[in-house]
Backbone as JSON, one array per atom type, in Angstrom:
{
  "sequence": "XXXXXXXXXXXXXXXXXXXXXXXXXXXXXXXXXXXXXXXXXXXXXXXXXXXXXXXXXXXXXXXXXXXXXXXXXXXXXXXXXXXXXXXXXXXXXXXXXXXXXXXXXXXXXXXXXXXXXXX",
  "N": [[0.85, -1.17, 0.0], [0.75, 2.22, -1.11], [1.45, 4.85, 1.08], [0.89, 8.37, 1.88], [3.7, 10.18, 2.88], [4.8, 12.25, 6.02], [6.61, 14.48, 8.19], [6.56, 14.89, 11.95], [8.64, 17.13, 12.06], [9.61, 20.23, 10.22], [11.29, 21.71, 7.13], [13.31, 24.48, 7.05], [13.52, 25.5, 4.55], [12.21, 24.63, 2.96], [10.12, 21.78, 1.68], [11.41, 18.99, 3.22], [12.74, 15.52, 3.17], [11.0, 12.99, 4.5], [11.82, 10.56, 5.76], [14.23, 8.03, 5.65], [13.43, 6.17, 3.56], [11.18, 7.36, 2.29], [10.17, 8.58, -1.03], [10.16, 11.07, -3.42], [7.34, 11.73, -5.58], [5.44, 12.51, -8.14], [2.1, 13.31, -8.26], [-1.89, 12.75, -8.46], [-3.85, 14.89, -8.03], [-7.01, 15.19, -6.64], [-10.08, 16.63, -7.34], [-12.98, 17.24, -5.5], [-16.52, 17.85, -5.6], [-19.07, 19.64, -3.76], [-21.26, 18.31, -5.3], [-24.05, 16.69, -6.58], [-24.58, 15.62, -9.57], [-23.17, 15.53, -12.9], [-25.21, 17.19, -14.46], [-25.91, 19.1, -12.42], [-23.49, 20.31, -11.97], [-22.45, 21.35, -14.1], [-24.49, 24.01, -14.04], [-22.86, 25.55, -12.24], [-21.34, 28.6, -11.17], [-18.19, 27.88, -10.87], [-17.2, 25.25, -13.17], [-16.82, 25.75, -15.3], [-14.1, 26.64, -15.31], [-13.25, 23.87, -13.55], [-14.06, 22.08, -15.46], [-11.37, 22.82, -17.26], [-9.29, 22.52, -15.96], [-9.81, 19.89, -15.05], [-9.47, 16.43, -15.51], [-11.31, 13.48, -16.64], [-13.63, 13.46, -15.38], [-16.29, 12.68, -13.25], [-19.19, 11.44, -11.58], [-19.16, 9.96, -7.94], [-19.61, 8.58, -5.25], [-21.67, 10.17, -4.54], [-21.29, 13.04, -5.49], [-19.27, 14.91, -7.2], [-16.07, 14.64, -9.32], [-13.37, 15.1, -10.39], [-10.01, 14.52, -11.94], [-6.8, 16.43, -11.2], [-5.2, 17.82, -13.43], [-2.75, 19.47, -13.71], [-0.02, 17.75, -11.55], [0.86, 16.84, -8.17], [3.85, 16.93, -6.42], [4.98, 14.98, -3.92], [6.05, 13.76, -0.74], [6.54, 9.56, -0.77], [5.77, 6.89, 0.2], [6.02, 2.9, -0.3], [4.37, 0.14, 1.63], [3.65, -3.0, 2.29], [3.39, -4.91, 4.0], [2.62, -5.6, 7.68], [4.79, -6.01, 9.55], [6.34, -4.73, 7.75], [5.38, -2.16, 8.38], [5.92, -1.92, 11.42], [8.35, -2.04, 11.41], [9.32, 0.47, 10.36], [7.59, 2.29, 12.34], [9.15, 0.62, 14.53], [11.92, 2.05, 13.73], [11.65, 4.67, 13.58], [10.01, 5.58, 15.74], [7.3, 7.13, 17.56], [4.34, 6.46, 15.61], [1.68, 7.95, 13.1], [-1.41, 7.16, 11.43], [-3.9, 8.24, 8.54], [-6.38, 9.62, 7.61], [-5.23, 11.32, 4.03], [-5.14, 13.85, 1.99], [-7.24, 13.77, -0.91], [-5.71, 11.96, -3.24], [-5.5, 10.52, -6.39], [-4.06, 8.16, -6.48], [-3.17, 7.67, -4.1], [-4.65, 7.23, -0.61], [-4.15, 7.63, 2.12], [-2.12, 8.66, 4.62], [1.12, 8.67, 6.24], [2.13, 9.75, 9.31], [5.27, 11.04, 10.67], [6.01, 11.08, 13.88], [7.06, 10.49, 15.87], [10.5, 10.91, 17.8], [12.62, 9.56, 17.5], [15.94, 8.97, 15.98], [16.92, 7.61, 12.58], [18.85, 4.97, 12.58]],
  "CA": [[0.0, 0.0, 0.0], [1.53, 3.46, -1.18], [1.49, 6.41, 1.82], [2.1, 9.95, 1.37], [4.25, 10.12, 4.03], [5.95, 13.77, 6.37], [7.43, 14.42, 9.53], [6.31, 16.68, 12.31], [9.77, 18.35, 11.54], [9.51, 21.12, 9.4], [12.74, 22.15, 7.22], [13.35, 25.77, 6.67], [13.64, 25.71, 3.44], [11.16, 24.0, 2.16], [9.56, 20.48, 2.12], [12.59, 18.07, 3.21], [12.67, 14.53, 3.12], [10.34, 12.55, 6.54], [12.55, 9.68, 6.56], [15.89, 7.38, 4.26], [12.4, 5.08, 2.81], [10.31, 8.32, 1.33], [10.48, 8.97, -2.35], [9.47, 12.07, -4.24], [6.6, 11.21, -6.71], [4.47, 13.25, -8.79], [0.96, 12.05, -8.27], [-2.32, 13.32, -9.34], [-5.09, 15.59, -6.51], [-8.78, 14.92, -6.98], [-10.89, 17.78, -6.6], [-14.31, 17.03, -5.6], [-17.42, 18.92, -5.51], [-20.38, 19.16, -3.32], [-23.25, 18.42, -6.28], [-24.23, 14.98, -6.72], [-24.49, 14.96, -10.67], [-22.91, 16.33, -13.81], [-25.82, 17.71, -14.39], [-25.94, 19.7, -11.45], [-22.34, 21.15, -11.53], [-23.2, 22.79, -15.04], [-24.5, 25.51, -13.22], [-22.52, 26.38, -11.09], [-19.94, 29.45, -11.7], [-16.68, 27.42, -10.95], [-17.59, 24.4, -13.86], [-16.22, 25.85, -16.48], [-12.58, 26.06, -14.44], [-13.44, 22.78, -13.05], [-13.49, 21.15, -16.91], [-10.7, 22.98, -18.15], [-8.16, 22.07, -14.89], [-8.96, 18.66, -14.75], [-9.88, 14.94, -16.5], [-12.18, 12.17, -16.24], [-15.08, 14.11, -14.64], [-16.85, 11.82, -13.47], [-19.81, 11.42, -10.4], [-18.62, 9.26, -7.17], [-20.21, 8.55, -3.85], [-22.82, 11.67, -4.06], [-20.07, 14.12, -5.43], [-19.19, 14.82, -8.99], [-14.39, 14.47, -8.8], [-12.2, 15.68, -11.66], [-8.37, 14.24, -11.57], [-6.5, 17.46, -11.5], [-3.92, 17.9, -14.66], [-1.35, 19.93, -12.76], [0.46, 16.95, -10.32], [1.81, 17.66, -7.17], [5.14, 16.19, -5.9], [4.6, 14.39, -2.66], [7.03, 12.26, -0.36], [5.58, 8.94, -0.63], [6.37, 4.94, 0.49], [4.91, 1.77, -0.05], [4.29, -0.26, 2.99], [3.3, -3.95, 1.77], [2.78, -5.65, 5.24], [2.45, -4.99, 9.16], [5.94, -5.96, 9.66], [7.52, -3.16, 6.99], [4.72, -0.77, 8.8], [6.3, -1.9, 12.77], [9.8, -1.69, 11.05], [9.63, 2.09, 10.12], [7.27, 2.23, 13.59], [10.51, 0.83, 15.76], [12.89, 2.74, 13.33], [11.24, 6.41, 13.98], [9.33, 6.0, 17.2], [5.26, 6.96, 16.91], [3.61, 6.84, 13.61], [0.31, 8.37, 12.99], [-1.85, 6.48, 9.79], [-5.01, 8.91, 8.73], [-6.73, 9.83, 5.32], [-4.78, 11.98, 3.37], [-5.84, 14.53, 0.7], [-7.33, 12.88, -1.99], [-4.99, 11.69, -4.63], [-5.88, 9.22, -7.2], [-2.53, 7.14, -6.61], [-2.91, 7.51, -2.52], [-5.75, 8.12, 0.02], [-3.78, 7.34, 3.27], [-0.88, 9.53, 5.11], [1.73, 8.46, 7.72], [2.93, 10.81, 9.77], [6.07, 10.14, 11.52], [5.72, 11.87, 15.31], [8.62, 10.09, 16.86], [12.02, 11.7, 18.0], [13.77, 8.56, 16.97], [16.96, 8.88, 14.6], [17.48, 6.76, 11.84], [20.51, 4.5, 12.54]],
  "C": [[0.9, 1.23, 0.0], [0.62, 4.56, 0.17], [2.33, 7.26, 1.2], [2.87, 9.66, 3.15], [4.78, 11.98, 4.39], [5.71, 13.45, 7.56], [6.42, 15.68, 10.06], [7.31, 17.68, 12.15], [9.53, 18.75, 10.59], [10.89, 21.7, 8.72], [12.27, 23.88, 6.84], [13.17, 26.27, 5.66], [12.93, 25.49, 2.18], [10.99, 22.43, 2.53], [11.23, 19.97, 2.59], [12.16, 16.65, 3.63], [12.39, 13.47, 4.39], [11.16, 11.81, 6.42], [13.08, 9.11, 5.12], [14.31, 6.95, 3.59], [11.32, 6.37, 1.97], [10.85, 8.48, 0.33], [9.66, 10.13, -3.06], [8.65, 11.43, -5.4], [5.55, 12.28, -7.27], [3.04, 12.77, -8.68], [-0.22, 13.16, -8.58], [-3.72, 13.58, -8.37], [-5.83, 14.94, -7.5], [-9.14, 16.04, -6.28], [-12.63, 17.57, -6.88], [-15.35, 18.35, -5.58], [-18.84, 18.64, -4.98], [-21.95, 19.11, -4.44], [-23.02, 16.99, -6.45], [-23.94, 14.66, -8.42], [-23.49, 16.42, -11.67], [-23.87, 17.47, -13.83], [-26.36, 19.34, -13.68], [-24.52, 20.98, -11.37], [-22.47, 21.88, -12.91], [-23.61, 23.94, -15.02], [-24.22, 25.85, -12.74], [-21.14, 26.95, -11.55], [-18.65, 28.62, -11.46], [-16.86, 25.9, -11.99], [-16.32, 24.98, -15.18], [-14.4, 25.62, -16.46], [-12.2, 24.67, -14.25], [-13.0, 21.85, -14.21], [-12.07, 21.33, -17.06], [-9.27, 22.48, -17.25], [-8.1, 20.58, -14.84], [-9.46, 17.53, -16.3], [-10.63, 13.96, -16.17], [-12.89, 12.54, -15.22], [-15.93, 12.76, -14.78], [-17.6, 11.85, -12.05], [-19.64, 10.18, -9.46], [-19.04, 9.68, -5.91], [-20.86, 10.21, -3.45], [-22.23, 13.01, -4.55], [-19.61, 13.93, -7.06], [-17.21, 15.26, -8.38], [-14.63, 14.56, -10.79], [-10.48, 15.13, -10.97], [-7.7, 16.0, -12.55], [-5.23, 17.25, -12.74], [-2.61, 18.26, -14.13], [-0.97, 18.45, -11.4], [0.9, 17.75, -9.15], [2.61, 16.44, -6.63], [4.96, 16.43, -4.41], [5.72, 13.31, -2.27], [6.12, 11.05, -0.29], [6.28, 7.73, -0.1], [5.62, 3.81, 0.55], [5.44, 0.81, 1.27], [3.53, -1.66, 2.77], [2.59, -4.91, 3.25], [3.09, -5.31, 6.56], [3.59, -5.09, 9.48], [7.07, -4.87, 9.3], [6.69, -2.05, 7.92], [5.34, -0.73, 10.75], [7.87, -1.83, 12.72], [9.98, -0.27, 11.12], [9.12, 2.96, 11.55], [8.87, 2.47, 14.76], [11.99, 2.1, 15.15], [12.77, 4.83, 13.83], [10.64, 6.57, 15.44], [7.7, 6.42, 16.68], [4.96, 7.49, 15.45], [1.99, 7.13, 14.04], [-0.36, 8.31, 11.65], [-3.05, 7.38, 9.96], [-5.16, 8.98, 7.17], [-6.09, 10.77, 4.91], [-5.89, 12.92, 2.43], [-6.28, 13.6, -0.24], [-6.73, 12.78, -3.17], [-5.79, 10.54, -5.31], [-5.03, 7.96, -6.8], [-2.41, 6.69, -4.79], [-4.08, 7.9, -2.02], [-5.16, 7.59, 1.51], [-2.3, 8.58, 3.79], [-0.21, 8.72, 6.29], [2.21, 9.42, 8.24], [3.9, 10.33, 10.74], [6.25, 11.11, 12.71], [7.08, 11.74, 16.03], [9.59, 11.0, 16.56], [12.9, 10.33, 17.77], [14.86, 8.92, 16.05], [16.83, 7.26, 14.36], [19.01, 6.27, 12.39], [21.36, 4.03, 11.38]]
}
């Protein structure tokens, strides 16, 4: 299972890298919208934006989603079984698993809390 993954450390400078196992990946938002149908989002002043930003408009659990065109570069890591997820666990100290933003490619986040160093 791919996580976005970040740290509660913050670098100065900009994003910096939560831990050695994160990889930079380009991946691809979803921007939903409170109307249930196509139909529905037709009228409404931000539609026309809405088409021209994203792709594969399409209506999903009560909510009309567009995959946005522009990516955004996200640290990410796959995490295949409970073992790799109590490995990076003992390696950092507390992890925190929650829903993420909605990407197409990810809908989970880890956050790594712990004061552990990498050894």
């Amino acid at each position: 299972m791919k996580f976005i993954v970040s740290s509660k450390k913050v670098g100065l400078t900009g994003p910096r890298k939560p831990c050695d196992e994160a990889i930079e990946e380009e991946i691809t938002p979803l921007d939903y919208r409170m109307v249930s149908t196509l139909e529905e989002a037709k009228k409404k002043v931000w539609y026309k934006d809405w088409m021209e930003d994203g792709a594969n408009h399409r209506e999903e659990n009560g909510m009309v989603v567009c995959e946005k065109k522009q990516k955004s570069k996200e640290w990410v890591m796959v995490l295949n079984t409970l073992e790799e997820l109590l490995d990076i666990q003992n390696k950092y100290g507390e992890i925190l698993i929650m829903d993420s933003s909605p990407y197409k490619e990810v809908n989970k986040e880890l956050k790594i809390l712990g004061d552990k160093k990498a050894s």
